[in-house]
PAZAVEX-704754 format. One record per residue (C-alpha): residue number from 1; residue in three letters; x, y, z. Coordinates in pm, 1 decimal, m for minus. Each point is the difference from the previous one (the first is absolute). Example, Ala and Ser with C-alpha at 12.3 -4.5 7.8 and 13.67 -1.06 7.14 Angstrom:
2
num	residuo	xx	yy	zz
1	Ala	1230.0	m450.0	780.0
2	Ser	137.0	344.0	m66.0
% end
This chain:
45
num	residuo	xx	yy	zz
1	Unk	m2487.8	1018.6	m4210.7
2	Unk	m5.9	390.2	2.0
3	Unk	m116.8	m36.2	m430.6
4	Unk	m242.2	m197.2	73.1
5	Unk	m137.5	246.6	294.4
6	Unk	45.5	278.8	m242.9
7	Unk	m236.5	m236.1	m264.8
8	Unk	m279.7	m25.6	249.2
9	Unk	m36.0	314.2	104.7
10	Unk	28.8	146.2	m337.3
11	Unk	m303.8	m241.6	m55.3
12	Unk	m166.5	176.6	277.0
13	Unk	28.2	m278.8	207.4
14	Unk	168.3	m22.2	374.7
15	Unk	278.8	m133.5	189.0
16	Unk	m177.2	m55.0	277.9
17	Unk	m221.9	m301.6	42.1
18	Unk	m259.7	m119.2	307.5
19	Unk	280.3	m26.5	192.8
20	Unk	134.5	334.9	m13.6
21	Unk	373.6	74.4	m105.6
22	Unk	286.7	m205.8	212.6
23	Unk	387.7	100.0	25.5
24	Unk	35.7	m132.3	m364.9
25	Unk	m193.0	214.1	m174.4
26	Unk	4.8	261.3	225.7
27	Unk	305.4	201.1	m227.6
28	Unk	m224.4	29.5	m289.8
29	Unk	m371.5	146.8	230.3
30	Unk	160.1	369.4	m108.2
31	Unk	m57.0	m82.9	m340.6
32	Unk	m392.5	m14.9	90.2
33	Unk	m113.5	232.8	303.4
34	Unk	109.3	302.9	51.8
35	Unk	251.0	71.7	259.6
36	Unk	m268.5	163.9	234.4
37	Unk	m185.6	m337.2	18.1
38	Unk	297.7	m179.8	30.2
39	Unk	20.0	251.5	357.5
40	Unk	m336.0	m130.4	101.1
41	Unk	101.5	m391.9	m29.0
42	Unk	39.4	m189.2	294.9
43	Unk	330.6	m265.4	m53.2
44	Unk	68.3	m254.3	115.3
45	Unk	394.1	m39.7	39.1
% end
């Protein structure tokens, strides 16, 4: 799963999607925002 994360965003595309980002996906959101807007993020645990 992480190659084809890597694929889209080289593609300029996003991980996210209308629903936001859940626990799955959450591992790879570093990948695409920067670690100060990963500080501003509310979670949901």
């Amino acid at each position: 799963m992480g190659g084809s994360v890597r694929a889209a965003l080289r593609m300029g595309g996003t991980i996210t999607g209308e629903h936001g980002v859940g626990p799955f996906k959450r591992r790879w959101l570093g990948w695409e925002r920067q670690a100060e807007v990963l500080e501003l993020t509310p979670r949901k645990d």
